[in-house]
C-alpha positions in Angstrom: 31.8 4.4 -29.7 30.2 1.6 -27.3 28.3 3.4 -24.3 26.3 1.5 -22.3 24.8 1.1 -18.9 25.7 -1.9 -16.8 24.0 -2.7 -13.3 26.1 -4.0 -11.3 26.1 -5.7 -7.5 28.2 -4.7 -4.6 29.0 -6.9 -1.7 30.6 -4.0 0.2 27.2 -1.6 -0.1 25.0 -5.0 1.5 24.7 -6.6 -2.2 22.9 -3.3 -3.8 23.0 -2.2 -7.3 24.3 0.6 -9.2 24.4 1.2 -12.8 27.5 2.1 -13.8 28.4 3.6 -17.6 30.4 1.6 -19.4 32.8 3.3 -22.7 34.4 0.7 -24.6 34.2 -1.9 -22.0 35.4 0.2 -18.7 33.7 1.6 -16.3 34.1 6.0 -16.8 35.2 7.1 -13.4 33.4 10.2 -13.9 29.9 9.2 -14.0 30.6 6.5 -11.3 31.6 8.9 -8.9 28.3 11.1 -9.6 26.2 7.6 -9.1 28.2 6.8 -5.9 27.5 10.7 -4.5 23.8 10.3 -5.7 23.5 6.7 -4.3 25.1 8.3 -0.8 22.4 11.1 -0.6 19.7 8.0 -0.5 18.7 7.9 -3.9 17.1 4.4 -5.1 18.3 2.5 -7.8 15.6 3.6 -9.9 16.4 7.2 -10.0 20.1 6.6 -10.0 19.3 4.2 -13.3 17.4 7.2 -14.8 20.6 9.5 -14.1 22.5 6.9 -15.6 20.9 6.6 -18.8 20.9 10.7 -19.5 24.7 10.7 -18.6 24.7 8.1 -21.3 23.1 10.2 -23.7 25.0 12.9 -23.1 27.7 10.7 -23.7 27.1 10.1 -27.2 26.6 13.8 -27.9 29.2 14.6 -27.1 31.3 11.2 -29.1 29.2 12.9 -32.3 30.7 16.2 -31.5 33.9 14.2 -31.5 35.1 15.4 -28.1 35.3 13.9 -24.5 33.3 16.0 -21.8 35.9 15.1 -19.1 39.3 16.0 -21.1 37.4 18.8 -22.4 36.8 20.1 -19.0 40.0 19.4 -17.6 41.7 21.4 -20.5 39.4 24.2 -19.0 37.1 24.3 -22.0 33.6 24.9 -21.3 30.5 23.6 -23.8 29.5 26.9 -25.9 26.5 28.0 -26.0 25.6 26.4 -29.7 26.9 23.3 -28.3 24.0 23.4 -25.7 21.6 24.5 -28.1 22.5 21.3 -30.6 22.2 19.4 -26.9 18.6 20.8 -26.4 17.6 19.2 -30.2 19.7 15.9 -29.5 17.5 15.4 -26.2 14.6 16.4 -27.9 14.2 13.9 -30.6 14.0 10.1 -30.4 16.9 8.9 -32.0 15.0 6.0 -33.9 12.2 7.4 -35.1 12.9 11.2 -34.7 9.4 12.2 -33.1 9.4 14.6 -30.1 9.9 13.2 -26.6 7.3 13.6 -23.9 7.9 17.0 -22.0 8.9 15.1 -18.4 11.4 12.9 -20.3 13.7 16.0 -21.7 13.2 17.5 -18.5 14.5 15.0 -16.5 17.7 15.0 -19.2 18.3 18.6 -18.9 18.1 19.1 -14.9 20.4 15.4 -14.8 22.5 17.0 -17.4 22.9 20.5 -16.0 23.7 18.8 -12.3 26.3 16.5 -13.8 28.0 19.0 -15.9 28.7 21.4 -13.1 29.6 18.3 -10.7 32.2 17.2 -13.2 33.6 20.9 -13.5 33.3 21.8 -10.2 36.2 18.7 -9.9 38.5 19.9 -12.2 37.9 23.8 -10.9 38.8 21.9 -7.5 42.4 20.9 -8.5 42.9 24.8 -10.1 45.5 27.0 -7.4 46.3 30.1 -8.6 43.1 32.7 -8.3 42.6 34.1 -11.6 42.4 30.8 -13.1 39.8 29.7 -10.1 37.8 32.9 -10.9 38.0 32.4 -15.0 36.6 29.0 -14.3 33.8 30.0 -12.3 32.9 32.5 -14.9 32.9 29.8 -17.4 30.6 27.6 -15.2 28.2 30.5 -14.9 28.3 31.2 -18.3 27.2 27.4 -18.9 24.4 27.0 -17.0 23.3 30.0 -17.8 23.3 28.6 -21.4 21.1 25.6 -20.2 18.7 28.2 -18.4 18.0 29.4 -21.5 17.9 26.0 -23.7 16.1 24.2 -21.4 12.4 25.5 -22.4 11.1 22.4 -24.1 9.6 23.1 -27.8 6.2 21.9 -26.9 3.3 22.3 -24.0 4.7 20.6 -20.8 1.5 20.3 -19.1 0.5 17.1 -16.9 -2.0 14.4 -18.7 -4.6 14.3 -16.4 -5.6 10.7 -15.0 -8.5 8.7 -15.3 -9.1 5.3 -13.6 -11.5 2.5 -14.6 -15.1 3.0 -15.0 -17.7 1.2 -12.9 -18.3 -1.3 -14.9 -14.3 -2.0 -15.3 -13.9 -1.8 -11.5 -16.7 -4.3 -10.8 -15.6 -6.6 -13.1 -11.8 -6.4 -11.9 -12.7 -7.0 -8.3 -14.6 -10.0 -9.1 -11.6 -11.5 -11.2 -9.4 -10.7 -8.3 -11.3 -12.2 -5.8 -9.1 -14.9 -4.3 -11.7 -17.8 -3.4 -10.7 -20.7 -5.1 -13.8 -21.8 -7.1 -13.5 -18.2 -9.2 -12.5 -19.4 -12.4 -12.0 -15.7 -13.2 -8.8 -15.6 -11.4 -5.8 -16.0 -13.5 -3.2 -16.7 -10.7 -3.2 -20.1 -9.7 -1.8 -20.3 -6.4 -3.9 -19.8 -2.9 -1.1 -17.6 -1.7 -0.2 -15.8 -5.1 -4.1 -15.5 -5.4 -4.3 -13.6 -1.7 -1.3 -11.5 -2.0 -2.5 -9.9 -5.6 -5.4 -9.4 -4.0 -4.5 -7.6 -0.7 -1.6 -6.1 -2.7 -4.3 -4.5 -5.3 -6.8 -3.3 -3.2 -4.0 -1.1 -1.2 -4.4 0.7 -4.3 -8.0 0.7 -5.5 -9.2 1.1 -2.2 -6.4 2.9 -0.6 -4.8 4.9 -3.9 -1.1 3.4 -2.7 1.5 4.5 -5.2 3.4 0.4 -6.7 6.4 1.2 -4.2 4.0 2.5 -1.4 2.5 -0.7 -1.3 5.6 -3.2 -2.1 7.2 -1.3 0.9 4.4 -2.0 3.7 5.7 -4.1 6.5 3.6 -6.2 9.2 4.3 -3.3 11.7 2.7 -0.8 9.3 -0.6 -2.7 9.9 -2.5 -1.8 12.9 -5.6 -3.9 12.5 -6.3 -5.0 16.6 -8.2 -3.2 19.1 -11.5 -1.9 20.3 -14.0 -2.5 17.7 -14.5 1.6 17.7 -10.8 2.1 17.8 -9.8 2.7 13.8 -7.5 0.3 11.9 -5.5 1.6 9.0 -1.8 1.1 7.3 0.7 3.7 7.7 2.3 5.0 4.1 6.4 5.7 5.8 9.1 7.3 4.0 11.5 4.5 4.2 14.7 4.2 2.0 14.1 0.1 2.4 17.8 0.0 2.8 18.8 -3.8 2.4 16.3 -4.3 0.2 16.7 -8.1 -1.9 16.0 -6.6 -5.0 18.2 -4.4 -7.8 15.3 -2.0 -7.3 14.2 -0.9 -4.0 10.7 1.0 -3.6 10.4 4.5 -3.1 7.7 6.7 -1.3 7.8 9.5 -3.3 4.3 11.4 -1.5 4.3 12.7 2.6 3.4 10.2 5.3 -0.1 9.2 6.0 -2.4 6.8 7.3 -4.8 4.5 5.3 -8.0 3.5 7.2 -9.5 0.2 6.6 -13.4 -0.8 6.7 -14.4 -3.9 8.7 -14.3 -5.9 5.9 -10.9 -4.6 4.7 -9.5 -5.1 8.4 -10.6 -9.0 8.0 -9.2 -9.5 4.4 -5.9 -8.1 5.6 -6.0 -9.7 8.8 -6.5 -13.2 7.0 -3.9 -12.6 4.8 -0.9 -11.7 7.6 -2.3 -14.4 9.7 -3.0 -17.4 7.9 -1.9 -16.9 4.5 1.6 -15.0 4.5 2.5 -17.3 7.1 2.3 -20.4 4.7 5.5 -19.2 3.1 8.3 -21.4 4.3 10.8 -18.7 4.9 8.0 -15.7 5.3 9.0 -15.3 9.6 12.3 -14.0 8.4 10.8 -11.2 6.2 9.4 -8.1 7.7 7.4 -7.3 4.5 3.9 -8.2 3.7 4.1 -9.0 -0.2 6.9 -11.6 -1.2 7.6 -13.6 -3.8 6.1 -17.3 -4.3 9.1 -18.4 -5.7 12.3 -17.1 -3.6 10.2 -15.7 -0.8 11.9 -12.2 -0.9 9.9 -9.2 -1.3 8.4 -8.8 -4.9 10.4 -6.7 -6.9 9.4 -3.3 -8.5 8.4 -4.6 -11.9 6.2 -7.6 -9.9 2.9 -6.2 -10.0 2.9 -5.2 -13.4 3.6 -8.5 -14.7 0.5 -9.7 -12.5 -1.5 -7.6 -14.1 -0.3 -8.7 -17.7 -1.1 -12.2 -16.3 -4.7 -10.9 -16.4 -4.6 -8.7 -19.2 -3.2 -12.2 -21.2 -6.9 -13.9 -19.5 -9.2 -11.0 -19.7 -8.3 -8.9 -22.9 -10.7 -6.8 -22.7 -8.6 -4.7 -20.0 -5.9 -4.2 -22.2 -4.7 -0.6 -22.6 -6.6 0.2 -19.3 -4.9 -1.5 -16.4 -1.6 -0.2 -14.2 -1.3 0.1 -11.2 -1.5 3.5 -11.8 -4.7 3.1 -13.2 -6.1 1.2 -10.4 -4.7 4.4 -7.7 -6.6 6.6 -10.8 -9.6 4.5 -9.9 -9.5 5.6 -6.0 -9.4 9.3 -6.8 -12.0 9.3 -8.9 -14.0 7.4 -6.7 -13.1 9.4 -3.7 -13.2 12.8 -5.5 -17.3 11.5 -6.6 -17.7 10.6 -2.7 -16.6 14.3 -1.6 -18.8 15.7 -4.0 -21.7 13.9 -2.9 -20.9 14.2 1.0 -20.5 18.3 0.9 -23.4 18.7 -1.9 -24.9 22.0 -0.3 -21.7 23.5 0.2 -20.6 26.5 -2.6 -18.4 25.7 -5.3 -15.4 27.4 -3.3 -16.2 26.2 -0.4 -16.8 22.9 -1.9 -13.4 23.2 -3.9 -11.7 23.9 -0.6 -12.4 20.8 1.1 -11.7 19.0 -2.0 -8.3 20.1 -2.0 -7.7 19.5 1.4 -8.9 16.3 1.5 -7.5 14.8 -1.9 -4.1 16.6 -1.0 -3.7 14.1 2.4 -5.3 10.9 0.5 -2.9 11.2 -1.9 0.0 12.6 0.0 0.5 15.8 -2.3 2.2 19.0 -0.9 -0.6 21.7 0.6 -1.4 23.7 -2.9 -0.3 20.5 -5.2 -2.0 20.7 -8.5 -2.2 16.9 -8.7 -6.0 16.9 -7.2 -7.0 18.3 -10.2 -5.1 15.9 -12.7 -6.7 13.4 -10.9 -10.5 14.3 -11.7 -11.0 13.8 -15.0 -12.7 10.3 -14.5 -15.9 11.8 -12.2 -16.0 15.1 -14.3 -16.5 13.0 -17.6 -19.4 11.4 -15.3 -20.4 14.4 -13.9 -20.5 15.7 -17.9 -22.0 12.2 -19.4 -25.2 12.5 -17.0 -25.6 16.2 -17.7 -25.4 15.0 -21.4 -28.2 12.5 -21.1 -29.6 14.9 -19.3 -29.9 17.5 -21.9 -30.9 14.6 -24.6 -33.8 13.0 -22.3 -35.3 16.9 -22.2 -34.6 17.4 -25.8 -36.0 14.1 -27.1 -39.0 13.8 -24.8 -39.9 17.6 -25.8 -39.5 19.4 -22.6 -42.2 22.2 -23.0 -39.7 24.4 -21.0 -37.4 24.6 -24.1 -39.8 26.1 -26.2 
């Protein structure tokens, strides 16, 4: 059988996408009514394309079961409980190569899965009268996600990588190929403004740990950079659904509101850039975003930055493997978290570990209590550990009579 996922454009919904599953060349109703409820609760495309893809998967499950999950329902058949188990080892597995799939990715299938399966019999229990049959379906129901409660324990440890962002000498060495000035050779871009957007658009995240879409949704109005000379100037981080958006992909803020203050010298970069550069775009005046596209003008797309970055990689291999611009938000934490360290030195270690927290959990726009903080410290413990290290060696070596 022929699944696939098509995105497709919709004038009536102000030209956005949705990705539709296609079986056998049309479009199954049932899936494209979950996308269209999802897509009305605010979701962007790049969740709903996520959803999409699992519904797919289950999908062909349930075509090598040799049944239909829709007639099945509407029959009033429910999926048995062995039938979820066999579910929980089809999602586990990649189908090409049969190695286990990251914990987050047969997560994110079984919590799609189990919301779409009770959406799709919670339909056909819709169109059931008489009250026996309403309260044997509901049973059924029950009896199904209680099935996925119990299968949905993944078969290996779930736990978060931690992060780790470039080292010094990586970070130097990226900032000077960045730097937009025309007489660095070290710049792959070639273009004054391509050269000035990469550059404002990459220190929002080296300097101001932005999430991709945090920083591909600023607008001019998020920028207060005038004023007093004591008064501060930041960006504001806004949960905006970017509705109208000229991309497929629209991007998403996906952390709480928050303000980014800017240095002096950041305040002039970005000041430069809305001012003199941005302008310099034919058709920039009609855009209320700050980074758009050289070629079409329109803000970038999702994938944009990452294919600026491979730009560099392709000039500077020796950054390949090590550069995202998740990598580069990895770089701010660890910079940030070796900054708080040093500022509340004489502080206890809970104390100390208190206004860590705090401080990590607003910069990065984490819930109070988030265990992200502590994904993202790997980088300054390794460099807290590698000068203990030498440390210990330069004692050792040099025959510190104290370790007689």
């Amino acid at each position: 059988m022929n699944i696939q996922v098509a995105s497709t454009k919709f004038d009536k919904l102000a030209n956005q996408h949705l990705p539709l599953v296609i079986i056998e060349g049309s479009v199954d109703l049932t899936a494209a009514s979950y996308t269209m409820q999802r897509y009305d609760e605010g979701h962007p495309y790049k969740t709903l394309k996520a959803e999409a893809d699992v519904i797919k998967k289950l999908y062909e499950f349930c075509a090598n079961r040799g049944f239909s999950l829709s007639a099945r329902f509407a029959a009033g058949d429910h999926l048995q409980i062995g039938e979820i188990e066999g579910l929980s080892a089809f999602y586990s597995a990649r189908v090409d190569t049969g190695e286990i799939v990251a914990s987050g990715t047969f997560k994110l299938r079984w919590i799609v899965t189990k919301a779409f399966v009770k959406f799709v019999w919670s339909f056909y229990q819709g169109r059931l009268k008489d009250p026996l049959q309403i309260k044997a379906a509901s049973a059924k129901l029950e009896t199904m996600l209680t099935s996925f409660g119990l299968h949905g324990k993944t078969p290996y440890l779930g736990n978060k990588s931690d992060k780790i962002g470039l080292d010094e000498e990586q970070k130097v060495k990226f900032l000077s190929i960045i730097n937009p000035l025309e007489e660095n050779k070290l710049n792959p871009w070639k273009s004054n403004y391509v050269r000035w957007r990469n550059y404002c658009l990459f220190l929002t995240m080296i300097l101001g740990g932005n999430r991709k879409g945090e920083s591909l949704g600023l607008k001019t109005a998020d920028f207060n950079l005038v004023g007093p000379k004591q008064a501060r100037k930041y960006f504001q981080i806004r949960k905006d659904e970017h509705q109208g958006y000229a991309r497929k992909e629209r991007p998403s803020v996906k952390t709480k509101e928050r303000d980014v203050h800017l240095n002096d010298v950041l305040v002039e970069i970005f000041t430069y850039y809305i001012t003199q550069v941005l302008p310099t775009l034919k058709n920039a005046k009609y855009s209320d975003y700050v980074f758009l596209s050289f070629d079409d003008h329109k803000p970038m797309s999702v994938q944009a930055p990452n294919d600026a970055l491979n730009a560099l990689i392709k000039k500077h291999p020796e950054f390949k493997g090590k550069l995202s611009p998740h990598r580069l938000r990895n770089t701010y934490f660890d910079t940030l978290r070796d900054e708080i360290d040093k500022e509340h030195e004489a502080e206890g270690p809970i104390a100390k570990q208190g206004i860590m927290a705090q401080l990590m959990e607003y910069s990065g726009g984490w819930a109070k209590g988030s265990a992200m903080p502590d994904h993202y410290a790997k980088g300054s413990i390794q460099r807290k550990v590698c000068d203990f290290t030498l440390s210990v060696q330069s004692r050792v070596l040099k025959g510190d009579s104290n370790n007689e």
